[in-house]
TIRO-2110 file (N, C-alpha, C; in Angstrom, 1 decimal):
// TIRO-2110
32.1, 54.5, 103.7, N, 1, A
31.0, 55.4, 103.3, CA, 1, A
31.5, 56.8, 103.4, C, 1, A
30.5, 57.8, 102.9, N, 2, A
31.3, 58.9, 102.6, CA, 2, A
30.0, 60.0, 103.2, C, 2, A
30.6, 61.1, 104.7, N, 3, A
31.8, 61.4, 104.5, CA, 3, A
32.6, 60.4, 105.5, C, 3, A
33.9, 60.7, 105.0, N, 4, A
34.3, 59.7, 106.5, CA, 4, A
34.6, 60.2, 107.8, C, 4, A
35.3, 59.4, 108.5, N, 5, A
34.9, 59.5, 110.1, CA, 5, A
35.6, 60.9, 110.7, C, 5, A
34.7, 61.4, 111.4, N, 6, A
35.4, 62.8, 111.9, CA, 6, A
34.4, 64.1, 112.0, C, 6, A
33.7, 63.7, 111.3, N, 7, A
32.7, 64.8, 110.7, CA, 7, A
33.1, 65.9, 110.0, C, 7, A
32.3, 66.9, 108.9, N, 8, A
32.9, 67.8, 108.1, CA, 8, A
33.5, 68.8, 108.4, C, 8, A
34.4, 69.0, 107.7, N, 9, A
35.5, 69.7, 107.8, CA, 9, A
35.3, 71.4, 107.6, C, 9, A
35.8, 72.0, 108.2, N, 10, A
35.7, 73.7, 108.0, CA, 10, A
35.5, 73.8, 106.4, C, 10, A
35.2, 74.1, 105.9, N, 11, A
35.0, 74.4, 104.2, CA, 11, A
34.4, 76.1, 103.9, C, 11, A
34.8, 76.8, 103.0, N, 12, A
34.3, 78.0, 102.6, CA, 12, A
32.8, 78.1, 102.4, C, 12, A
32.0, 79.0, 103.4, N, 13, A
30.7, 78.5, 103.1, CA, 13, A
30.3, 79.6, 101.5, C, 13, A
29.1, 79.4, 101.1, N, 14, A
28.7, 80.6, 100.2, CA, 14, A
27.7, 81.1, 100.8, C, 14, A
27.5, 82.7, 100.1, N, 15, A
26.4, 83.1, 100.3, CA, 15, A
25.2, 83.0, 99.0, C, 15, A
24.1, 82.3, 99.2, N, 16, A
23.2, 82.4, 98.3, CA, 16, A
22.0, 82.9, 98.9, C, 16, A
21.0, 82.9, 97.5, N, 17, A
20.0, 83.5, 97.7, CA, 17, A
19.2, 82.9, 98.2, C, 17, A
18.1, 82.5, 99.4, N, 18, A
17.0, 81.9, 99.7, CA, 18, A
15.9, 81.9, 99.1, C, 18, A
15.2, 81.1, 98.5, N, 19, A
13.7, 81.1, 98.4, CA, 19, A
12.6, 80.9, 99.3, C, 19, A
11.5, 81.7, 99.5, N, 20, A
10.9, 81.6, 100.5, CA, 20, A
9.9, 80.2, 100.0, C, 20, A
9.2, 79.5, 101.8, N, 21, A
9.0, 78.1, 101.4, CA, 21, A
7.9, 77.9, 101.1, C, 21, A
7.1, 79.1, 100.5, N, 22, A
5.9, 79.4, 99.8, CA, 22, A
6.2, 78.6, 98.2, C, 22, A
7.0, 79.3, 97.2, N, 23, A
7.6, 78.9, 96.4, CA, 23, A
8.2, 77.9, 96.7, C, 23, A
8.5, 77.3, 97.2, N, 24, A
8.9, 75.9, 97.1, CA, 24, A
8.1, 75.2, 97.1, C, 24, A
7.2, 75.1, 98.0, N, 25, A
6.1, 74.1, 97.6, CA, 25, A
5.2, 74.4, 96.5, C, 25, A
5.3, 75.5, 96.0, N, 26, A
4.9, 75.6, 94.4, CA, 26, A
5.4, 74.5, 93.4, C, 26, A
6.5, 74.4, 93.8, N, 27, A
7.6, 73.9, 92.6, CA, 27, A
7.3, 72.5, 93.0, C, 27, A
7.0, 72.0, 94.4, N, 28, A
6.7, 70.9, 94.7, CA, 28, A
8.3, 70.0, 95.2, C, 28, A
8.9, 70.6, 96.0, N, 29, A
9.8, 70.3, 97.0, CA, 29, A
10.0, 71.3, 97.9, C, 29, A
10.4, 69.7, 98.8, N, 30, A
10.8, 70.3, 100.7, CA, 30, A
9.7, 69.9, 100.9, C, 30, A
9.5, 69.7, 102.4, N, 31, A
8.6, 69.3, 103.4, CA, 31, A
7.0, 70.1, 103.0, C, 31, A
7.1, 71.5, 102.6, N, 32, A
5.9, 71.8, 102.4, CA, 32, A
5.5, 71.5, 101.7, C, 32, A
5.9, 71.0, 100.3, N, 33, A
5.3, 70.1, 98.9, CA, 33, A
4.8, 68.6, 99.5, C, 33, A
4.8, 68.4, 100.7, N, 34, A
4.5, 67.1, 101.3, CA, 34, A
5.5, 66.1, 101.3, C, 34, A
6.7, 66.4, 101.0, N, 35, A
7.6, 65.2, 100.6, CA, 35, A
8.2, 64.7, 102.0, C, 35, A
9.2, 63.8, 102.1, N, 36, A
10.2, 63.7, 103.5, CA, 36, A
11.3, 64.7, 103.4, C, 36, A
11.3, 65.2, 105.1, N, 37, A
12.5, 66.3, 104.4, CA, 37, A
13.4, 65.9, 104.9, C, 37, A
13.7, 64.7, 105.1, N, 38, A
15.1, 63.6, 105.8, CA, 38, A
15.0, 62.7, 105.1, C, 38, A
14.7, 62.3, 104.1, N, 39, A
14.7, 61.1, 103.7, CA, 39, A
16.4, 60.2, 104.3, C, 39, A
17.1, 60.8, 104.0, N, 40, A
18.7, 60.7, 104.1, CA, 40, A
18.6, 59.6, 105.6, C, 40, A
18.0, 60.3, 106.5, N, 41, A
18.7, 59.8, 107.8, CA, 41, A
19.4, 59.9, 108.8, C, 41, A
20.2, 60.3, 109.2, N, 42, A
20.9, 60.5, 110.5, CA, 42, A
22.2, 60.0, 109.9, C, 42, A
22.9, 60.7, 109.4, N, 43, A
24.7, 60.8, 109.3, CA, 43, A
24.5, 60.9, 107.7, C, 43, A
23.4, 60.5, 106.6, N, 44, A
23.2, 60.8, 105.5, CA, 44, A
24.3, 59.6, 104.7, C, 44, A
23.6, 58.6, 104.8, N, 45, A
25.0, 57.3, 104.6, CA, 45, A
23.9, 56.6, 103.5, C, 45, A
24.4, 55.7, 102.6, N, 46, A
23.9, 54.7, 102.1, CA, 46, A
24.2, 53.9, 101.7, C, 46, A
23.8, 52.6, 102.0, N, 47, A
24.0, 51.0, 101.8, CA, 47, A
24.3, 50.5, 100.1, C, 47, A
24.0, 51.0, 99.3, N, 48, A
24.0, 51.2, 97.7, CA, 48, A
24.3, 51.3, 96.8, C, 48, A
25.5, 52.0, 95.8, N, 49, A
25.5, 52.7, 95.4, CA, 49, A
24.3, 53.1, 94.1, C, 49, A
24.5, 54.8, 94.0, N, 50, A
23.4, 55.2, 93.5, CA, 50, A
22.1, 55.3, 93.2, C, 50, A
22.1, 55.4, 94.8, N, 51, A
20.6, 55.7, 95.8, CA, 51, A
20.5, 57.0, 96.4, C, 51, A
21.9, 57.7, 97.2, N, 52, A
21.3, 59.0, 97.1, CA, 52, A
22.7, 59.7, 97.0, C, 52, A
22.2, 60.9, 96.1, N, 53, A
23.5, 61.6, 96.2, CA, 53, A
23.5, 62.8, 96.7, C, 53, A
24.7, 63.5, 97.1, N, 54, A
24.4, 65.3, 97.2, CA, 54, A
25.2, 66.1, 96.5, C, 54, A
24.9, 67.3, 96.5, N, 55, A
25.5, 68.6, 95.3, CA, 55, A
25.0, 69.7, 95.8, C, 55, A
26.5, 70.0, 95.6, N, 56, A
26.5, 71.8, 96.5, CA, 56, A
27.5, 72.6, 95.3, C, 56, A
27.8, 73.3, 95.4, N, 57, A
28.8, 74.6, 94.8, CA, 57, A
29.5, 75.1, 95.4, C, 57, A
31.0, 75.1, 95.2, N, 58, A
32.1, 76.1, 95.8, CA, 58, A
32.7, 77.3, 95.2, C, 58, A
33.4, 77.8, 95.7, N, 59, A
34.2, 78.6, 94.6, CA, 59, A
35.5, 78.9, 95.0, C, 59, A
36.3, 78.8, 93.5, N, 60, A
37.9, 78.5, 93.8, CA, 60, A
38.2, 80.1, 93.6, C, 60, A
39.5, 80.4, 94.3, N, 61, A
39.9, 81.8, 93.6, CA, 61, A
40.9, 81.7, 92.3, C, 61, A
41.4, 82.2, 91.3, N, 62, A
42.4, 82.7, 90.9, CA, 62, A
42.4, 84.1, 90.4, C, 62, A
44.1, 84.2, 90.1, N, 63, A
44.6, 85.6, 90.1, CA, 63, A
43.3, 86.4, 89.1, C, 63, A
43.0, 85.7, 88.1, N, 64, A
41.8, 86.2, 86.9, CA, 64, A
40.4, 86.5, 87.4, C, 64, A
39.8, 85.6, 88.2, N, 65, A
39.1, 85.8, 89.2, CA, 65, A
38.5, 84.8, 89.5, C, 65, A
36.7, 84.3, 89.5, N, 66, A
36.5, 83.3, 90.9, CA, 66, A
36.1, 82.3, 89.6, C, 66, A
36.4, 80.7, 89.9, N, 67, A
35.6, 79.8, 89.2, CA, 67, A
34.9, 79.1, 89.9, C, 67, A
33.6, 78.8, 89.8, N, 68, A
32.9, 77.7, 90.7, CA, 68, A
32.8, 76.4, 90.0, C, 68, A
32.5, 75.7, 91.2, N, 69, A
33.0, 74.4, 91.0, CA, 69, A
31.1, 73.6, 91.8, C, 69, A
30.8, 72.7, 90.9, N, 70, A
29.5, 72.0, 91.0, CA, 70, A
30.2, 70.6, 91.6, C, 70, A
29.6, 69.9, 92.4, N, 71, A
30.0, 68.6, 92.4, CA, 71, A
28.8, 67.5, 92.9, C, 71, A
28.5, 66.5, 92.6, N, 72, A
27.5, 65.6, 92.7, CA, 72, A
28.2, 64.4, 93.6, C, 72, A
28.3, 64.4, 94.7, N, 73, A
28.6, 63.0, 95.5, CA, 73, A
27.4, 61.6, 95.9, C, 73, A
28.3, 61.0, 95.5, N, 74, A
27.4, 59.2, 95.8, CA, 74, A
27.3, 58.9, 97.2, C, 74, A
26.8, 59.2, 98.0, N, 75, A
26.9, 58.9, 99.6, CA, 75, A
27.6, 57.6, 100.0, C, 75, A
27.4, 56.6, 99.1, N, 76, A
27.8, 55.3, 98.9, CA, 76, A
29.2, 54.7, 98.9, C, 76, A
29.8, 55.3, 97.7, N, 77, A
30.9, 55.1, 97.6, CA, 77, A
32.0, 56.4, 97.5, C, 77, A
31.8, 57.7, 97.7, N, 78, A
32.3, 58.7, 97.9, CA, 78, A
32.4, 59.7, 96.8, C, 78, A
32.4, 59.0, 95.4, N, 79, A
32.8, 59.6, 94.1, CA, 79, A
32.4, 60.4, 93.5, C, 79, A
32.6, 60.9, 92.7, N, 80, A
32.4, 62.5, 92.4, CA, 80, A
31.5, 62.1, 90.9, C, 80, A
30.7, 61.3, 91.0, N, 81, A
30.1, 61.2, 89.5, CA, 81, A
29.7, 62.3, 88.9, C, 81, A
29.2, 63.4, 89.3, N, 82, A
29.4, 64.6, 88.5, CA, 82, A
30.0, 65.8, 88.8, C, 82, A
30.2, 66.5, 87.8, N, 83, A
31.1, 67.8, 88.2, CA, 83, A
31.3, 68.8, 86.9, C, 83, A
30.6, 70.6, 87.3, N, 84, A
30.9, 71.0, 86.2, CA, 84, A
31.7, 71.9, 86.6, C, 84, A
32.5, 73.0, 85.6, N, 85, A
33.0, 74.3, 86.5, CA, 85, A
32.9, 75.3, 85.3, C, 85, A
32.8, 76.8, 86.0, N, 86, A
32.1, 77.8, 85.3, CA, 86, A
32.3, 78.9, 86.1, C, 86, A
32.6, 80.4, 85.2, N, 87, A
32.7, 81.5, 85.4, CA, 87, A
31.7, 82.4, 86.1, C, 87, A
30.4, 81.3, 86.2, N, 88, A
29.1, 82.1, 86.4, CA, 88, A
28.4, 81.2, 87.2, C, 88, A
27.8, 81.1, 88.4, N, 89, A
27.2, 80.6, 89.8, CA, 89, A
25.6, 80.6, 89.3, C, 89, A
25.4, 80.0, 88.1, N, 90, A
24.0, 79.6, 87.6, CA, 90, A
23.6, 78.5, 87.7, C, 90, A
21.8, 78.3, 87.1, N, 91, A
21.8, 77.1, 86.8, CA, 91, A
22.1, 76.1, 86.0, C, 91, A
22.6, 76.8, 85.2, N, 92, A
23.2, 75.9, 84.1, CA, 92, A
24.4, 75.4, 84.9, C, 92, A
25.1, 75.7, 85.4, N, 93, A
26.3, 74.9, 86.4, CA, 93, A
25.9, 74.0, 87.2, C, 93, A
24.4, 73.7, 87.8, N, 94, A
24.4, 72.3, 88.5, CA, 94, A
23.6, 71.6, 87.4, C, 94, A
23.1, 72.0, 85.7, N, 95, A
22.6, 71.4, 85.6, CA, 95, A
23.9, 70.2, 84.6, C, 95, A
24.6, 70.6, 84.5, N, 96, A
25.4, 70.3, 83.4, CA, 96, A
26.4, 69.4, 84.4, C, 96, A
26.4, 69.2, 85.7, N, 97, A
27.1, 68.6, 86.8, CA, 97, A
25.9, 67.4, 86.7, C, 97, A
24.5, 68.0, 86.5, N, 98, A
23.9, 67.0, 86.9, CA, 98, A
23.8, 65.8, 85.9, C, 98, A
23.7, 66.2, 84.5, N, 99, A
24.1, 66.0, 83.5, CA, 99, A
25.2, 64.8, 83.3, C, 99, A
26.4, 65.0, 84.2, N, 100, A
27.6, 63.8, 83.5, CA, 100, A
27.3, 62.7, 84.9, C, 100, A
26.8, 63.0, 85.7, N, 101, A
26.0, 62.2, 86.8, CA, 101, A
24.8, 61.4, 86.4, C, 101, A
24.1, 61.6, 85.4, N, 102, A
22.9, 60.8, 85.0, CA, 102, A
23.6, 60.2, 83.8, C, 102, A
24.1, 60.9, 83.1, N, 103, A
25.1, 59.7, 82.1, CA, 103, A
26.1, 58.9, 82.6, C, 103, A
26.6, 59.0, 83.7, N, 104, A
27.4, 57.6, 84.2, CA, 104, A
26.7, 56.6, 85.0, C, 104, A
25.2, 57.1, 85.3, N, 105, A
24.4, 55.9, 86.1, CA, 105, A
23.9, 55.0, 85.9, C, 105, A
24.2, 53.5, 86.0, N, 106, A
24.4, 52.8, 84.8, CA, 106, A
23.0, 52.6, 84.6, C, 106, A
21.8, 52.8, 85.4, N, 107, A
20.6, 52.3, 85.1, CA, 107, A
19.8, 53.8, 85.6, C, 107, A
18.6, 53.3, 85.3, N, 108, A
17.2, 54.7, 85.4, CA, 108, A
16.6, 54.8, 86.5, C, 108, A
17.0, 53.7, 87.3, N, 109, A
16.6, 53.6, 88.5, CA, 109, A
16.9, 55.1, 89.6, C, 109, A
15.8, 55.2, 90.7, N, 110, A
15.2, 56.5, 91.1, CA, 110, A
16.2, 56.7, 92.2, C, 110, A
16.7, 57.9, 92.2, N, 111, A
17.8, 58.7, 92.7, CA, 111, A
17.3, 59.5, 93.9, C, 111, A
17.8, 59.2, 95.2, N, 112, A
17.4, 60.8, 96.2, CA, 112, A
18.6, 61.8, 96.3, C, 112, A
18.0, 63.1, 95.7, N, 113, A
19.1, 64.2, 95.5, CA, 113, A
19.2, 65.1, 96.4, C, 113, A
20.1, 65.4, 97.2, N, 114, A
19.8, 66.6, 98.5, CA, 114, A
20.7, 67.5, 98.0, C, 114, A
20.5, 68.9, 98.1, N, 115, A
20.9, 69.9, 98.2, CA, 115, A
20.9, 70.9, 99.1, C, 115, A
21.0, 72.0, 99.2, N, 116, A
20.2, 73.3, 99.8, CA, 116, A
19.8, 74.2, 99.1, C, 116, A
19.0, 75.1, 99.8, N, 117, A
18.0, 75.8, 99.1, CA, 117, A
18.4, 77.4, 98.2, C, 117, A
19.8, 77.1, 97.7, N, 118, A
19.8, 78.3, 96.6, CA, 118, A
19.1, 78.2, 95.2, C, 118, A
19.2, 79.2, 94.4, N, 119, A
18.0, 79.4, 94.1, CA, 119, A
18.7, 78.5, 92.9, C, 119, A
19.6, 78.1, 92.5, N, 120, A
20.2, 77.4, 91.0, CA, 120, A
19.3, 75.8, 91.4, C, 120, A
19.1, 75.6, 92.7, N, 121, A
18.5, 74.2, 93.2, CA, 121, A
17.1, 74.1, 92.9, C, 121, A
16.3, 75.7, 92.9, N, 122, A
15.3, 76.2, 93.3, CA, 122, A
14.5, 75.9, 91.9, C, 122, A
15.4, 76.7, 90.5, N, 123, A
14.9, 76.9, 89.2, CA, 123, A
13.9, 75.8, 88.8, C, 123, A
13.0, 76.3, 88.1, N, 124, A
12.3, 75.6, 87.1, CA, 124, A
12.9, 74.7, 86.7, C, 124, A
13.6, 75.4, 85.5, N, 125, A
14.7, 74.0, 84.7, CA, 125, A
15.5, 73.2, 85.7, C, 125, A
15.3, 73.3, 86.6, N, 126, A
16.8, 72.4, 87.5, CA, 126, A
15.5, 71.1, 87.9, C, 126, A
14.3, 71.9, 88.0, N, 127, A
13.7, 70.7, 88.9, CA, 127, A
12.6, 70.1, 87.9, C, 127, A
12.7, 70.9, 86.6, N, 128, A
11.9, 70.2, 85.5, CA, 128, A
13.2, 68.9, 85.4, C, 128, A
14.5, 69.3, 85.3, N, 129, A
15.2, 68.3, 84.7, CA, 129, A
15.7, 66.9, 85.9, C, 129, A
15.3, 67.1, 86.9, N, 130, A
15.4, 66.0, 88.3, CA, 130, A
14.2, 65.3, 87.8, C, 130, A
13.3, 65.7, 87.7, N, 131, A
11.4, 65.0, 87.3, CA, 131, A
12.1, 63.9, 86.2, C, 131, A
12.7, 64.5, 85.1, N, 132, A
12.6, 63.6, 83.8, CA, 132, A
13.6, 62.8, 83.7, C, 132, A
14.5, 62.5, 84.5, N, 133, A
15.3, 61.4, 85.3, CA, 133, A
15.0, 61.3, 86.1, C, 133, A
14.4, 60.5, 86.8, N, 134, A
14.2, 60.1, 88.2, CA, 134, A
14.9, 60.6, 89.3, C, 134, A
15.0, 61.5, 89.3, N, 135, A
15.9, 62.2, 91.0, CA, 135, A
14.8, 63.1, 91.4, C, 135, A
14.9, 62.3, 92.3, N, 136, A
13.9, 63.0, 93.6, CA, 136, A
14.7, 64.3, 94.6, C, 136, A
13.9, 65.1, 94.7, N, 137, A
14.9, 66.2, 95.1, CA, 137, A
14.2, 65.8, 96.8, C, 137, A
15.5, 66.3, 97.2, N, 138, A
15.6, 66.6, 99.0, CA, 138, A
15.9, 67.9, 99.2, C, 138, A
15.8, 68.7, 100.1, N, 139, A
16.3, 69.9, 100.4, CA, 139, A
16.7, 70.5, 102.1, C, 139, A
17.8, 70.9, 102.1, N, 140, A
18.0, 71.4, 103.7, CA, 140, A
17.1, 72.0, 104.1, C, 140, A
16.9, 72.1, 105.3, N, 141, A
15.7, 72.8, 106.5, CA, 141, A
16.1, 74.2, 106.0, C, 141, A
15.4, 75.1, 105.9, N, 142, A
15.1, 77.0, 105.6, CA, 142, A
16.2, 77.1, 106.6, C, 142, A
17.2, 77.9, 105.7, N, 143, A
18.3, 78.4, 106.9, CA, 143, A
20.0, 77.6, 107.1, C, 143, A
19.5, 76.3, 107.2, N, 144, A
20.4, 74.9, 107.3, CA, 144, A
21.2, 74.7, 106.2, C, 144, A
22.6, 75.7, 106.8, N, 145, A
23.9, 75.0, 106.1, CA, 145, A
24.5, 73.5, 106.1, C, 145, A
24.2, 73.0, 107.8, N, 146, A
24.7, 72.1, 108.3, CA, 146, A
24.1, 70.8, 107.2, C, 146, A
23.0, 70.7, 106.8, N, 147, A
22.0, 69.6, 106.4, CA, 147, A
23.1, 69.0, 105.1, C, 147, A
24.1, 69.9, 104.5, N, 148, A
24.3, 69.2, 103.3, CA, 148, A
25.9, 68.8, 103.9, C, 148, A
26.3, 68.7, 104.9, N, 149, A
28.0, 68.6, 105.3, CA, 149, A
28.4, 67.5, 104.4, C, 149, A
27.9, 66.4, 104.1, N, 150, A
28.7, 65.3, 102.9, CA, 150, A
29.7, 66.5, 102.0, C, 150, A
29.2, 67.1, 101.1, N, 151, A
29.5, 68.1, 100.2, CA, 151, A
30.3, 69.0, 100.8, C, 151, A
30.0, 69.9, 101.4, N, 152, A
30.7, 70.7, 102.7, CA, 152, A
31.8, 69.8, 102.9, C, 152, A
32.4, 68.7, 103.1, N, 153, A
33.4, 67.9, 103.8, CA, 153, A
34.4, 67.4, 102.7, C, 153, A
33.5, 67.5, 101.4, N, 154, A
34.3, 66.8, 100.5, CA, 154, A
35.1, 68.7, 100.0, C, 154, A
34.3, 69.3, 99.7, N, 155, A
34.9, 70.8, 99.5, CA, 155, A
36.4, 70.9, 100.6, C, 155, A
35.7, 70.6, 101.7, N, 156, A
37.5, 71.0, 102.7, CA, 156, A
38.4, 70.0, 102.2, C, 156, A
38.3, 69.0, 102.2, N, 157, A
39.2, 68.3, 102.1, CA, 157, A
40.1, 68.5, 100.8, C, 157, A
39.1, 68.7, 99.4, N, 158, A
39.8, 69.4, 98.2, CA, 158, A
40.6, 70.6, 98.2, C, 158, A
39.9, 71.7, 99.2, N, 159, A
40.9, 73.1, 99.6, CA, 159, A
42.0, 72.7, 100.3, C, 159, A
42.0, 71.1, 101.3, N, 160, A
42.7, 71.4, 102.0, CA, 160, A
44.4, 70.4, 101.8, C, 160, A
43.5, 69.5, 100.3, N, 161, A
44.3, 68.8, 100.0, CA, 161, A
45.5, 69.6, 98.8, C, 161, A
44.6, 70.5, 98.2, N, 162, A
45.0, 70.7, 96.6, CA, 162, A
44.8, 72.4, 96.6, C, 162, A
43.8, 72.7, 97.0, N, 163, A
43.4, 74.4, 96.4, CA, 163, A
44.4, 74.8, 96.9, C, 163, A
44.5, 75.1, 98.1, N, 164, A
44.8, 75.9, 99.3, CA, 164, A
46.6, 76.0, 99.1, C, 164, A
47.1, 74.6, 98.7, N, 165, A
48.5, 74.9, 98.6, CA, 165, A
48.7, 75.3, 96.5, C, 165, A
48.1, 76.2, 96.3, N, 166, A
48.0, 76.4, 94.8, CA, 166, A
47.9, 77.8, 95.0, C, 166, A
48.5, 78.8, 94.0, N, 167, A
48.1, 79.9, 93.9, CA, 167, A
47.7, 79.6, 92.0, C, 167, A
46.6, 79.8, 91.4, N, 168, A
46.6, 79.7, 90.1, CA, 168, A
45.8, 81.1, 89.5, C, 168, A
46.6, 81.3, 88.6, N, 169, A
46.7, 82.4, 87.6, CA, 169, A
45.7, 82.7, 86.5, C, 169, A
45.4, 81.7, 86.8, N, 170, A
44.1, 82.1, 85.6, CA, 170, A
43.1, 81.0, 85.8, C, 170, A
41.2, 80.9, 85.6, N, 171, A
40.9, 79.7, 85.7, CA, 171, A
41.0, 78.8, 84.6, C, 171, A
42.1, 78.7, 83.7, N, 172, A
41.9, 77.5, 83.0, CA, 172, A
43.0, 76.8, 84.2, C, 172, A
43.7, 77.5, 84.4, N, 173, A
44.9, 76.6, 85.4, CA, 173, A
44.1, 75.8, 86.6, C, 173, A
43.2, 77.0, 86.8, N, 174, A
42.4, 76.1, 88.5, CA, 174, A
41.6, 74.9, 88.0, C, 174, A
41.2, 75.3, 86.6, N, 175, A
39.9, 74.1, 86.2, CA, 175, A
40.9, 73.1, 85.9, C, 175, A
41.8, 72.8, 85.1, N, 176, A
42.8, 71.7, 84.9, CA, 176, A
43.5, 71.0, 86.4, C, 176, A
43.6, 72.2, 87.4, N, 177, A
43.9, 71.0, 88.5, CA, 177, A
42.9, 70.7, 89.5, C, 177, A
41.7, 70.9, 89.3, N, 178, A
40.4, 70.9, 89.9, CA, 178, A
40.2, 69.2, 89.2, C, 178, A
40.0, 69.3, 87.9, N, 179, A
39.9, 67.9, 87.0, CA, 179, A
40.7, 67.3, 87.4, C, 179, A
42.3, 67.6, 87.5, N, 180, A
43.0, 66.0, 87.8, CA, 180, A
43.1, 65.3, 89.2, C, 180, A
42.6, 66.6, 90.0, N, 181, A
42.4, 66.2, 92.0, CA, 181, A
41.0, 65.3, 92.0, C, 181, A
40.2, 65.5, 90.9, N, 182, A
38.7, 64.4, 91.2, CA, 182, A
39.2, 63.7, 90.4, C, 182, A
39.5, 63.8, 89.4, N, 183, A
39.4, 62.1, 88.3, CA, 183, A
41.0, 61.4, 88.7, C, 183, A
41.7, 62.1, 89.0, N, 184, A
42.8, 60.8, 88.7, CA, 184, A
43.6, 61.1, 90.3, C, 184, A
42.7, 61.7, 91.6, N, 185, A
43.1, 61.7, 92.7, CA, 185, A
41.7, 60.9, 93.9, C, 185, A
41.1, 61.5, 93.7, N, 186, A
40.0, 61.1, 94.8, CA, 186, A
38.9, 60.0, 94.5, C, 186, A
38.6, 60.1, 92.9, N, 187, A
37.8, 58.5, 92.5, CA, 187, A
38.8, 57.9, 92.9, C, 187, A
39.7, 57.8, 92.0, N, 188, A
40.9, 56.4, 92.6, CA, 188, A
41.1, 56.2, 94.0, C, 188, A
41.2, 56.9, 94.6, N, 189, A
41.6, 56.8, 96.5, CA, 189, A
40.4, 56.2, 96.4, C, 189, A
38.4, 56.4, 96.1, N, 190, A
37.8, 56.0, 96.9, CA, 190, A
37.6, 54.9, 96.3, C, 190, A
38.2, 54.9, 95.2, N, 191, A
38.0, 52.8, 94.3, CA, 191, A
38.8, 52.0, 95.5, C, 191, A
40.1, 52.3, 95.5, N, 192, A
40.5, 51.6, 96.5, CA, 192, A
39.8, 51.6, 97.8, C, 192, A
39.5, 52.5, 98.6, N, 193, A
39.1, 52.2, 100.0, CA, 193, A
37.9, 51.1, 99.6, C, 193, A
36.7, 51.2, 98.5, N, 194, A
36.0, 50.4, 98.1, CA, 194, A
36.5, 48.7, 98.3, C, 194, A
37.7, 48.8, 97.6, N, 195, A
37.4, 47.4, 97.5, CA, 195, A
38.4, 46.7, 98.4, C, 195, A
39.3, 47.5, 99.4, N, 196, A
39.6, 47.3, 100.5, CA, 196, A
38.7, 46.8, 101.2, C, 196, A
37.4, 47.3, 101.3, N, 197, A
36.4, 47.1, 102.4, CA, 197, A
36.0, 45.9, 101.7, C, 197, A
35.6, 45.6, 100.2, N, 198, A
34.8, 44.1, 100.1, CA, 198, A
36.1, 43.1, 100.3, C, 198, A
37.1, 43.3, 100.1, N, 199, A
38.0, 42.2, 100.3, CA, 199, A
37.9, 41.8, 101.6, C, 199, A
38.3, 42.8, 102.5, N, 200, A
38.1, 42.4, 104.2, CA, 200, A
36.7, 42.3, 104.6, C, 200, A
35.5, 42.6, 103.7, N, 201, A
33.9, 41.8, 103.6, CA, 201, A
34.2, 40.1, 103.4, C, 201, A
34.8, 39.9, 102.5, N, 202, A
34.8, 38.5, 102.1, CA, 202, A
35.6, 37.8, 102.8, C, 202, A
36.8, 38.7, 103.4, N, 203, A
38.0, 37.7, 104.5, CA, 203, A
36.8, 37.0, 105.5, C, 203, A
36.0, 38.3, 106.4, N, 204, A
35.0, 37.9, 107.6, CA, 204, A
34.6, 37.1, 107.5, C, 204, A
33.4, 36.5, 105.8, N, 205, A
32.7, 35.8, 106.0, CA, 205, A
32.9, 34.4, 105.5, C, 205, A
34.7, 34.4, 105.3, N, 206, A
35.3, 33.1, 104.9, CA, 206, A
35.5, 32.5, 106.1, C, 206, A
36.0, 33.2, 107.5, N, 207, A
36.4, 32.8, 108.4, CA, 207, A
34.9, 32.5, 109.6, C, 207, A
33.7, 33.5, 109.2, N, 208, A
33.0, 32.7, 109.6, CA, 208, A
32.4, 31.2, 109.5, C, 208, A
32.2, 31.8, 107.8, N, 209, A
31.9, 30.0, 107.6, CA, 209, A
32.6, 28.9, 108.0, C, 209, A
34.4, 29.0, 107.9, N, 210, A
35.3, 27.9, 108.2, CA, 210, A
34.8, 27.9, 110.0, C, 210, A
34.9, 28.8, 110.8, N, 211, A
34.6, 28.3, 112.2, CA, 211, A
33.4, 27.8, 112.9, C, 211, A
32.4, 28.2, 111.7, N, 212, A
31.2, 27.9, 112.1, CA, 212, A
29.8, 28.4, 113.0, C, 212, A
END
């Protein structure tokens, strides 16, 4: 399950804007729209896949200047089902993340979405477009960086696997090795740990049944 064992890793935090939690429960999320504001749980883990996910925003440097990077994690199986990247820290950047995330889920079934409370999470369109797919929004406690560490953990480990030993010159270079470190580095790592774990699922419950 994802993140894994150790807890999250130092990762570059951002500074975003707050909305106060008046307007939020306008919009009808977070605890003061009456919702649960843990649904997640205690370590934020799930049994599932594609039952709850989370999405935060980083941002990479190059020599040209900053690109941000959207990413949508499965709590489940670790994977990066969505991901956009862009010159501009809008909403249109989580929505277009959110976007290749609802197109690869194989069914309509109802999604818990945690974030925190910047304002790209906050927008109208961001939360008109969670309503008309079934993703239920969650949101960090007012203040609470800590609340989204899945995301936060997967960010260090990207800087700490790939960014960080990169100096890139322009962002088409950062976005090209941004794309090949999720799609043909870290899904595949978590395919395998995946089915590592059902193989050694099914060794257990061979050897139980044979001993009885």
């Amino acid at each position: 399950m994802w993140p894994p064992p150790g807890g999250p890793l130092n990762a570059l935090r951002r500074v975003v804007r707050r909305a106060p939690a008046a307007a939020l429960a306008a919009e009808g999320v977070g605890p003061a729209a009456g919702g649960d504001a843990k649904p997640f749980g205690a370590g934020f883990t799930a049994t599932t896949p594609n039952a709850k996910w989370v999405t935060d925003i980083t941002y990479i440097r190059s020599a040209e200047h900053w690109l941000y990077l959207c990413v949508v994690l499965d709590l489940y199986s670790g994977f990066v089902v969505g991901w956009s990247m862009s010159s501009r820290q809008d909403r249109q950047l989580v929505v277009q993340a959110m976007l290749m995330a609802v197109w690869q889920r194989p069914s309509r079934t109802p999604v818990i979405l945690h974030s925190d409370r910047g304002c790209q999470f906050t927008s109208e369109e961001y939360q008109q477009f969670l309503a008309a797919h079934h993703l239920t929004c969650n949101m960090s406690a007012v203040g609470s960086c800590a609340d989204n560490a899945a995301a936060e953990s997967f960010f260090g480990v990207l800087k700490r696997e790939r960014v960080n030993r990169r100096l890139y010159r322009t962002r088409a270079e950062a976005r090209a090795d941004l794309f090949d470190y999720i799609e043909r580095w870290h899904n595949p790592r978590q395919r395998r740990r995946l089915a590592f774990q059902e193989q050694e699922k099914k060794l257990l419950t061979q050897l139980s049944v044979e001993t009885g």
